[in-house]
C-alpha positions in Angstrom: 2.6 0.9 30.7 2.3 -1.8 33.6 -1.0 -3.6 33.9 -2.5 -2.9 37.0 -1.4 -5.7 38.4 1.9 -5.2 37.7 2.0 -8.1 35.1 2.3 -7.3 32.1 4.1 -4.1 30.4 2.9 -3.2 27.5 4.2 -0.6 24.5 1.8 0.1 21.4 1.6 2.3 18.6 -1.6 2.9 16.9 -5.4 3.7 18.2 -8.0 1.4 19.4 -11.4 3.3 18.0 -13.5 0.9 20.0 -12.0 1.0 23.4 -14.7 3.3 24.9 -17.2 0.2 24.5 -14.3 -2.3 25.9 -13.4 -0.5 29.2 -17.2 -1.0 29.5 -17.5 -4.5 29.1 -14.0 -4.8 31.4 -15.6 -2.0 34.3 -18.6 -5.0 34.1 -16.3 -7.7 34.8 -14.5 -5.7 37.9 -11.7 -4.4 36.1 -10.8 -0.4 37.3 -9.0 2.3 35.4 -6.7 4.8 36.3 -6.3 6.6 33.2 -9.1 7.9 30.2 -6.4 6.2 27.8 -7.0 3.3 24.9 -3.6 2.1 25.6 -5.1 1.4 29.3 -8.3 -0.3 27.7 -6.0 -2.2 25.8 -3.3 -3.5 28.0 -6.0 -4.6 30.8 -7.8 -6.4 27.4 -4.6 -8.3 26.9 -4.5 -8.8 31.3 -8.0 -10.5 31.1 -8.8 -12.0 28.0 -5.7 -12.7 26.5 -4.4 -13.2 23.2 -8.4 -13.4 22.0 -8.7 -9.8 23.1 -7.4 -9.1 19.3 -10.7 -10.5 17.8 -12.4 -7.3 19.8 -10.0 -4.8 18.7 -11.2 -2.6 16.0 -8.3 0.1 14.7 -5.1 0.4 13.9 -2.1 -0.9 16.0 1.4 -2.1 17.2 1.9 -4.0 20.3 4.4 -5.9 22.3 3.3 -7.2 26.0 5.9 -9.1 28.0 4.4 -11.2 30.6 6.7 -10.8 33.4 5.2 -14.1 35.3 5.9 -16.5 32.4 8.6 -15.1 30.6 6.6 -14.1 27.5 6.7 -11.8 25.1 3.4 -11.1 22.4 4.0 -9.0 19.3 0.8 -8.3 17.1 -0.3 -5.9 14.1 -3.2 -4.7 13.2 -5.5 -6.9 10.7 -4.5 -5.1 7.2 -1.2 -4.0 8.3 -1.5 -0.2 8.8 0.7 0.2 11.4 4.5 -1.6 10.7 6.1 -3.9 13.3 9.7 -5.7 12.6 11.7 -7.9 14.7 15.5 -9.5 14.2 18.0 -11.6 16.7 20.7 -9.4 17.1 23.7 -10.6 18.6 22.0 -13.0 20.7 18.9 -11.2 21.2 15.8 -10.8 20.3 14.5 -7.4 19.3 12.0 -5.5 18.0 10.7 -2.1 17.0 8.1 -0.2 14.4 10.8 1.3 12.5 13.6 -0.8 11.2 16.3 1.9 11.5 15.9 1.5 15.8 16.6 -2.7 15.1 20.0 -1.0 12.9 21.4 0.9 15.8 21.2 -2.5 18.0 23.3 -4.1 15.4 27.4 -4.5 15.7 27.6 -5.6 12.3 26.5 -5.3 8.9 23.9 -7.1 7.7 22.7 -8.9 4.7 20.6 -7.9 1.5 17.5 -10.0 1.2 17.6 -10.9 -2.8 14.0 -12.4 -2.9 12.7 -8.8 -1.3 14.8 -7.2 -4.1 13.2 -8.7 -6.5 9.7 -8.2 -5.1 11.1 -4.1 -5.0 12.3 -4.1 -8.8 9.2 -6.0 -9.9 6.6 -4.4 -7.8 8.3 -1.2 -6.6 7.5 -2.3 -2.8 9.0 -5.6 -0.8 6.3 -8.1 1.2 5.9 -9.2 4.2 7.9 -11.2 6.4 10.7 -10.3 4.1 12.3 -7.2 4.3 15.7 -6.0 2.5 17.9 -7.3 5.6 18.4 -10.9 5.6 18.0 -10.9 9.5 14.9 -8.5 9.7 11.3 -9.7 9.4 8.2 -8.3 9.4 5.3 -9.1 11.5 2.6 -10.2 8.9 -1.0 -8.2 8.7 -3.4 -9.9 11.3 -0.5 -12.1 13.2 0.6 -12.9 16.2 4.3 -13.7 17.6 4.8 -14.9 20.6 8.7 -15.4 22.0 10.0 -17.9 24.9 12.6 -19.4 26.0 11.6 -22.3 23.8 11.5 -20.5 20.8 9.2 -18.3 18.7 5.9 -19.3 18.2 3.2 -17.6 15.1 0.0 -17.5 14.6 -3.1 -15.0 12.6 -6.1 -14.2 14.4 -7.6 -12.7 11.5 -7.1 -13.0 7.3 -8.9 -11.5 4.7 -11.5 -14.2 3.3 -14.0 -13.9 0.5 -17.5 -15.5 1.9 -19.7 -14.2 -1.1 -23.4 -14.0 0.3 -26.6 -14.6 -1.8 -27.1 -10.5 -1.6 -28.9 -8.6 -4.6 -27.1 -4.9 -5.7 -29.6 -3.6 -3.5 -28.8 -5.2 -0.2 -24.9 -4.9 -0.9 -25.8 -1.3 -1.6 -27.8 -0.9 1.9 -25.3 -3.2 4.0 -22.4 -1.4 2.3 -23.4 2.2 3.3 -24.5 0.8 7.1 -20.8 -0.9 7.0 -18.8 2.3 5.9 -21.1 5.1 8.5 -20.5 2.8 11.6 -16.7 2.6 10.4 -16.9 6.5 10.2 -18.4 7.6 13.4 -16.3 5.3 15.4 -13.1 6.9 13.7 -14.4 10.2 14.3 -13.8 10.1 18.2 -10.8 12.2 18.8 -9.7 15.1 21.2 -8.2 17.2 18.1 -9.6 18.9 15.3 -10.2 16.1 12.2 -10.1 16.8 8.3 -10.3 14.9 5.5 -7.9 14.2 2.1 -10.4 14.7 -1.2 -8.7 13.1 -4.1 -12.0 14.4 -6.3 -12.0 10.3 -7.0 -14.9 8.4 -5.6 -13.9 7.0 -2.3 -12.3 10.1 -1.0 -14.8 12.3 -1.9 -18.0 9.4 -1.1 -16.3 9.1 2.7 -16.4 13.3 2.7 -19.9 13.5 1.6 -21.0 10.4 4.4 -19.4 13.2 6.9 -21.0 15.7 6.1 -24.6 14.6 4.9 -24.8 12.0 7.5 -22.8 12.5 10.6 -22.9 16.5 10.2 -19.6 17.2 10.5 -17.9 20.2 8.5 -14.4 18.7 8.1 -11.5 20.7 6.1 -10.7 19.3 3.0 -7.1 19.1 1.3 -5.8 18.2 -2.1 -2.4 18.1 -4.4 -2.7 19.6 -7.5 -0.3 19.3 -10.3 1.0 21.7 -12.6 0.5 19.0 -15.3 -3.2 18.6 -16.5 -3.4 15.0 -17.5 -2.2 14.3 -13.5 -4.2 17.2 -12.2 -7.6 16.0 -10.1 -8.1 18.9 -8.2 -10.8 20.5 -10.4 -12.7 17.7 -9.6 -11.6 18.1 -6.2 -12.9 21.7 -5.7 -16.5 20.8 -7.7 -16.8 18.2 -4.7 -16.0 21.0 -2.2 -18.2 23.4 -3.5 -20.7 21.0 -3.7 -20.3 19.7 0.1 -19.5 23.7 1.3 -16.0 22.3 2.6 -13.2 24.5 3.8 -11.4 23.4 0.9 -7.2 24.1 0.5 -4.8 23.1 -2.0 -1.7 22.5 -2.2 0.0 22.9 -5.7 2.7 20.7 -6.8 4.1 23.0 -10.1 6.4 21.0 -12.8 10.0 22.0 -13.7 10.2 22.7 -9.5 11.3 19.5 -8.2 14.5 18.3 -7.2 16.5 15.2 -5.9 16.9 17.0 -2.4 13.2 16.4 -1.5 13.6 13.0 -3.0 15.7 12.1 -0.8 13.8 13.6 2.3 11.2 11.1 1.3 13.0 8.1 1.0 15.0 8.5 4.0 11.9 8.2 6.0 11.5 4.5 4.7 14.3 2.0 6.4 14.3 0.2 3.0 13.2 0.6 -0.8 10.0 2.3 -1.3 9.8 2.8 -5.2 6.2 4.1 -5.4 6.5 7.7 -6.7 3.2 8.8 -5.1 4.9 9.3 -1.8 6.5 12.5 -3.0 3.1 14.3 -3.3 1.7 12.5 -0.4 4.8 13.6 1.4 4.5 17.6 0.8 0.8 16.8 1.7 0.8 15.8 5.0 3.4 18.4 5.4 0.8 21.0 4.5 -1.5 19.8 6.1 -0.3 19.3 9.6 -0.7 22.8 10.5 -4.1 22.6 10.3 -5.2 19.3 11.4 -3.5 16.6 13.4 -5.6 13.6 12.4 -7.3 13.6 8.8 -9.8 10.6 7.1 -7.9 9.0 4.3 -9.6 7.0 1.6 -7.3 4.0 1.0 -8.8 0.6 1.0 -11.8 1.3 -1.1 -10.3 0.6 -4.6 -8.5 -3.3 -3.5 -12.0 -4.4 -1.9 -15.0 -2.8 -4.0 -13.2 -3.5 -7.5 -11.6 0.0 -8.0 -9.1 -1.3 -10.2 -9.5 -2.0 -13.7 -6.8 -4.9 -13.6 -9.6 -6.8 -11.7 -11.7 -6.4 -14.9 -8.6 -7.2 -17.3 -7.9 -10.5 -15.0 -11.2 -11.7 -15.6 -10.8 -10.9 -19.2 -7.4 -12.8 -19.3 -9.3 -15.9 -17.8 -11.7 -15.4 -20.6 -9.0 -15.5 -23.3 -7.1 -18.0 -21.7 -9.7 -20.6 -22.7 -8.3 -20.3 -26.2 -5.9 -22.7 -27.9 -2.2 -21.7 -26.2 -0.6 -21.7 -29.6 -3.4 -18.7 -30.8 -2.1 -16.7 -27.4 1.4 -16.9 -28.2 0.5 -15.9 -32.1 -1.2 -12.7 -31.2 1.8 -12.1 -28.4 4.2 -12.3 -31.5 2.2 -10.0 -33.7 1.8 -7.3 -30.6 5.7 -7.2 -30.7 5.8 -6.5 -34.1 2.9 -4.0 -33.9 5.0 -2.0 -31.1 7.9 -2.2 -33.1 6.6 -0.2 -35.5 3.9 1.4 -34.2 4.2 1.7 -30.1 1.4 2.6 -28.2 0.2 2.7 -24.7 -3.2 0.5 -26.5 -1.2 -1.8 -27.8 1.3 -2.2 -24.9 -2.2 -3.2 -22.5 -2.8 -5.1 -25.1 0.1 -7.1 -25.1 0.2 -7.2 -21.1 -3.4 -8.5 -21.7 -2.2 -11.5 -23.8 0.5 -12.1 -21.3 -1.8 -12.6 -18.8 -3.9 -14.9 -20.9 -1.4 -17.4 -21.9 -0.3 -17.1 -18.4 -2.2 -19.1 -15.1 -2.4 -18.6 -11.6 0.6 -16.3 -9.6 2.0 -15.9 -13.0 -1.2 -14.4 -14.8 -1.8 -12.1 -11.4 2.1 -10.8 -11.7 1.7 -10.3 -15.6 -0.8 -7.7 -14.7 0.9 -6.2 -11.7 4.5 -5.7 -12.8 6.8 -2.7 -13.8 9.3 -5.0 -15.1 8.4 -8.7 -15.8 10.5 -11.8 -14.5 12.2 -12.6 -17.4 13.6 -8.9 -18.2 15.9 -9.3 -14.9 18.5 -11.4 -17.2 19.3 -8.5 -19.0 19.3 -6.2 -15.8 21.0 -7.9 -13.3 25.1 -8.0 -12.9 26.1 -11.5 -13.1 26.8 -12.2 -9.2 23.1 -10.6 -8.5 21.4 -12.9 -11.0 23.2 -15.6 -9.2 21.7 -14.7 -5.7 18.8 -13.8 -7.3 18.5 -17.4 -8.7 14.8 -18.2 -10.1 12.7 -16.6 -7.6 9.5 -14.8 -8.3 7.2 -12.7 -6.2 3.8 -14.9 -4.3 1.0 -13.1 -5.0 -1.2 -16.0 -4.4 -0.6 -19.4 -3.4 2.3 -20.9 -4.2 2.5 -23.5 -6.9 -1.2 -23.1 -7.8 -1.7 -23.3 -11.5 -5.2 -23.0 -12.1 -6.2 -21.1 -15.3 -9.3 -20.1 -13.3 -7.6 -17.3 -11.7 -9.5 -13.9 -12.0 -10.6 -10.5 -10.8 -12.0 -12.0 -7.7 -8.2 -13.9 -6.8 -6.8 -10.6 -7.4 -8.8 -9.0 -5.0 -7.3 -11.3 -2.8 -3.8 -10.9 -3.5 -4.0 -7.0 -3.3 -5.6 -7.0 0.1 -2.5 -9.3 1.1 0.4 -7.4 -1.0 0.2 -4.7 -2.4 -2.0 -2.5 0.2 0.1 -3.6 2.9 3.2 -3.5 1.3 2.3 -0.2 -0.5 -0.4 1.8 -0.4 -0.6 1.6 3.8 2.9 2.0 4.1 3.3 4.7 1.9 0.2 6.6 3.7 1.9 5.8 7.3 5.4 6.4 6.7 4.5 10.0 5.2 2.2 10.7 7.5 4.5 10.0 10.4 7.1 12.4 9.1 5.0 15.0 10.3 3.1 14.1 13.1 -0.2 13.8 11.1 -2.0 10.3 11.9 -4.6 9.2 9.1 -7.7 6.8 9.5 -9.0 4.9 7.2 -12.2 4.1 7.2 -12.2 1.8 4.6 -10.5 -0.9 6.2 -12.3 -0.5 9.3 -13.8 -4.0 10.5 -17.6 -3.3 9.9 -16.2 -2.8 6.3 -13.7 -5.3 5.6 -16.4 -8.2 6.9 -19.1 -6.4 4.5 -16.9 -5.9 1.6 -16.2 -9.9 1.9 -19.3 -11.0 1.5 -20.4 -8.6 -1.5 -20.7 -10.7 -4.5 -18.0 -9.5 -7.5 -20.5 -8.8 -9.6 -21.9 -5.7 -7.8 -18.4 -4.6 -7.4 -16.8 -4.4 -10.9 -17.3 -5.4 -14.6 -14.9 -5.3 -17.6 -16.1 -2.0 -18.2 -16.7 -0.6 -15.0 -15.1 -0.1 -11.9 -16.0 0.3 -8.4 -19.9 -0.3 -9.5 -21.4 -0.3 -5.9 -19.3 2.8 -4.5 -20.7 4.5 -7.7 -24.6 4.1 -7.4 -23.8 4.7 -3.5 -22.3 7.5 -4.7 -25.1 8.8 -6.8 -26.8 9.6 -3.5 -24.7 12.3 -2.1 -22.4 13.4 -5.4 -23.0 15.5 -8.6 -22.7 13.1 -11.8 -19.9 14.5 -13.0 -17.7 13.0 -9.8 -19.6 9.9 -9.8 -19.1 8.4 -13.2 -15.7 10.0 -13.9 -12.8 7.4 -14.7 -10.5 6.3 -12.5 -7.6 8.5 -12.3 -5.6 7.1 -9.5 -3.0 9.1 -7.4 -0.3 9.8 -10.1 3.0 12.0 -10.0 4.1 13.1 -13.0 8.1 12.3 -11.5 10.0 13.0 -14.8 8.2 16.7 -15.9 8.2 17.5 -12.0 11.9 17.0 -11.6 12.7 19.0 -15.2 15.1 18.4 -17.6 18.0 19.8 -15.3 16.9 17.0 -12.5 16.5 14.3 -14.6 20.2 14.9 -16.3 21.3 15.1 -12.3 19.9 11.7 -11.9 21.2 10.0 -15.0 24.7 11.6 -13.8 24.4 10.0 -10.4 22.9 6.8 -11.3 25.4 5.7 -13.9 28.6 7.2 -12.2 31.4 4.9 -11.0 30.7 5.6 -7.9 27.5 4.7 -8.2 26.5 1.5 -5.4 23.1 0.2 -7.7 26.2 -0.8 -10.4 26.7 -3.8 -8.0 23.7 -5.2 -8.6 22.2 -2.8 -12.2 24.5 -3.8 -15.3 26.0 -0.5 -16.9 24.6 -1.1 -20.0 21.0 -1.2 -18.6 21.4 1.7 -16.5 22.8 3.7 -19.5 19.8 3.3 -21.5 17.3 3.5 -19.1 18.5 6.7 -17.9 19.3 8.2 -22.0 15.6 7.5 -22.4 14.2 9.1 -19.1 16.3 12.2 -20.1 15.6 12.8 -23.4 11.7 11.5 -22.8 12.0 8.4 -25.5 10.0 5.4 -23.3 8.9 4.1 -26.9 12.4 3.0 -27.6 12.0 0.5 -24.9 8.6 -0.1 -25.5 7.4 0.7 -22.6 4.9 3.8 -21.4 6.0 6.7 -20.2 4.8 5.9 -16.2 6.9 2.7 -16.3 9.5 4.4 -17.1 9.9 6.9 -14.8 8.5 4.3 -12.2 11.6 2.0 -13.0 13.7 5.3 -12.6 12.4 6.2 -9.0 13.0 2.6 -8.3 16.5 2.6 -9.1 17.1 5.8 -7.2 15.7 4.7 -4.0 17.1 1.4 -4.3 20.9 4.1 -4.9 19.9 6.1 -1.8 19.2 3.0 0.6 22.5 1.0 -0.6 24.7 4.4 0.4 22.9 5.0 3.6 23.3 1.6 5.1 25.5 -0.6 3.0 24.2 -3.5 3.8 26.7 -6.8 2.5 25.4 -7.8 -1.0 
């Protein structure tokens, strides 16, 4: 779209919620519209205020404007980074696009693997911002700004997640929180289509469903996976909320024994590179279920990385606790956990263990002890010699880099989630699944009312060692039986190795360790073999590990397969 002055030409992708009260303030200020769009509002935003329009913008977004008077072109993402932007020079050129795969078709040659965003992918199952897994593709960070002359590229953020803890009692955060997460909700509630909403049965999915319908009175369809394995299976809990909230409530069952590699493969061919969370299967065949109904639903992401949802919060603070002790007690109890798991391996003593890890541990090392599927020193004996080499002695940033302090805690790995791992995984997962089927999700949780609230919230009121997501809870006390509101957290599993049966699972070992195999350039043999022997035959306590990092490490390695075949990049 042209500016109406014919100055700028704009392309986007995303939704401005707010734009209704923008082309207000613009219509003050002269400004005249020819369309009832938001990327109208927007563009003529950029026209007159300029780059600090994006302090005003509240949603979720994508944008390029080239200014055709100066030569310019502006590239910007949304604050938390819901909506994916890349960029590369190709051949001489610069280019960009929201999907990498448009930036491969531009390219007369092969490009590069990125080694530091493999190891981010085989320690973390997700790569992070700028890097991507081409050498010559980046990533436009979360709340930044490009812009591109003839003089070179310029960066800049016009927004980063900040903690600015206020002097607020539970009650207050309790009162400012609720105010935060209704004006978040009614202003992602404008929309021309029909809206529903995801209900996990968990407490931020069902709280946000509840907020609609108590408080906005709006009698939104619910949907939600359920598994055919019982320890994965929240959709009892589901169904009480629906019952409760008198929600059209649907399911859509996910049975075990059914799955096979041919939908895996569906899924990850929607990502341009590695995605190794497992989730996006289910979250896959539920968006595909669901756009028939609805073409925009309410998602719950975002309220487990800001109001302490995850018990690792708790566990880091615990770790800074223990770390206090004498380093050569740490490393004593470490030694005796081994020989505990040796002979007795359980998934107790294997947090345990993690736990000590952590302790004797400081700074980015202590926040990646207790956010790993595979920890930095196990790459020696997984790596082929040539990727070691490439590889050299780098290890993921969670936090900033070279700091060492052995204060490090829940509240620092607040930080580092909001920064990694919701960007990297939990938003891209929800938009690239989403966007296979022309459903678009909101997320109220990250909307700006509440990301400015959920900063200022004192820890305290937001977690414990023994209890997460404390102020979402009593909020939740208001509107939800008791049963849903003190329930532990389950988290969005997929129970990958009983879905895909024994059958798939022997298919995968086959495929994995054949000759033909491209992950053998960079996997040793010997590794793959007895990774794969144990995911078959179910035996994750003969590598000491639990049964989810297992198959995690698995569904790792086969989208790391599927990526190297489709695009060969030059290792």
């Amino acid at each position: 779209m042209c500016s109406a002055d014919d100055r700028y030409v704009m392309v986007y992708n995303g939704e401005i919620y707010n734009f209704h009260s923008l082309r207000g303030e613009l219509e003050q200020v002269g400004r005249r519209f020819r369309t009832q769009s938001d990327t109208e509002v927007l563009l003529e935003a950029y026209s007159y205020w300029g780059a600090a329009c994006l302090t005003k913008l509240h949603g979720m977004f994508a944008l390029a404007v080239y200014d055709k008077i100066n030569k310019e072109l502006f590239l910007v993402r949304d604050r938390t980074g819901i909506k994916p932007l890349y960029y590369a020079m190709l051949d001489g050129a610069f280019c960009f696009a929201s999907e990498m795969k448009a930036l491969l078709e531009l390219s007369t040659r092969s490009l590069t693997l990125d080694y530091a965003s493999l190891v981010n992918f085989l320690l973390l199952s997700y790569t992070m911002p700028p890097h991507t897994f081409f050498s010559e593709i980046h990533e436009v960070e979360p709340g930044s700004w490009l812009r591109v002359t003839r003089q070179g590229v310029e960066r800049g953020k016009y927004w980063a997640w900040k903690r600015e803890s206020a002097d607020w009692n539970e009650s207050v955060s309790l009162e400012e929180s609720r105010r935060a997460i209704l004006e978040s909700l009614s202003e992602q509630l404008i929309a021309d289509v029909p809206i529903g909403a995801f209900l996990s049965g968990g407490i931020d999915s069902s709280l946000l469903v509840a907020m609609l319908v108590n408080d906005l009175g709006q009698k939104v369809p619910t949907f939600t996976v359920a598994f055919g394995e019982t320890s994965y299976d929240e959709s009892p809990y589901a169904a009480m909320v629906a019952r409760h909230l008198r929600t059209d409530h649907h399911e859509i069952r996910v049975p075990v024994g059914q799955g096979n590699l041919a939908l895996i493969d569906e899924v990850l061919s929607q990502f341009d590179q590695p995605f190794g969370d497992s989730s996006a299967v289910p979250s896959y065949l539920m968006c595909r279920a669901v756009r028939p109904f609805v073409k925009v639903v309410i998602g719950g992401d975002g309220g487990d990385e800001m109001f302490g949802g995850y018990p690792r919060y708790g566990y880091a603070d615990l770790a800074r606790t223990l770390g206090r002790a004498p380093g050569w007690s740490l490393r004593a109890m470490l030694l005796l956990s081994h020989a505990v798991l040796r002979v007795s391996p359980s998934e107790r003593v294997r947090q345990v263990q993690r736990l000590l890890r952590a302790a004797d541990a400081s700074g980015n090392e202590r926040l990646l002890a207790l956010s790993c599927y595979l920890f930095p020193d196990e790459l020696q004996g997984m790596l082929t010699p040539s990727a070691k080499q490439r590889a050299a002695d780098y290890v993921p940033v969670l936090m900033g880099a070279g700091d060492r302090s052995s204060g490090v805690g829940g509240a620092e790995f607040i930080d580092a989630t909001m920064n990694t791992a919701l960007p990297g995984d939990y938003l891209r997962k929800v938009d690239m699944m989403s966007s296979a089927h022309g459903l678009e999700v909101r997320i109220p949780f990250l909307g700006e009312s509440v990301l400015a609230c959920s900063a200022r919230i004192p820890e305290r009121w937001k977690y414990s060692v023994g209890e997460n997501k404390r102020l979402l809870r009593r909020l939740a006390e208001r509107y939800l039986p008791p049963a849903i509101c003190h329930r532990p957290k389950a988290g969005f599993g997929f129970p990958f190795d009983s879905w895909l049966g024994e059958q798939g699972r022997r298919e995968l070992h086959h495929q994995l360790c054949s000759p033909k195999a491209r992950v053998r350039d960079i996997v040793s043999a010997g590794y793959l073999e007895r990774l794969l022997r144990c995911f078959v035959e179910q035996r994750w306590d003969d590598l000491r590990i639990s049964r989810y990092n297992l198959y995690q490490r698995v569904y790792c390695l086969w989208a790391l397969e599927r990526w190297l075949q489709r695009w060969s990049p030059n290792l």
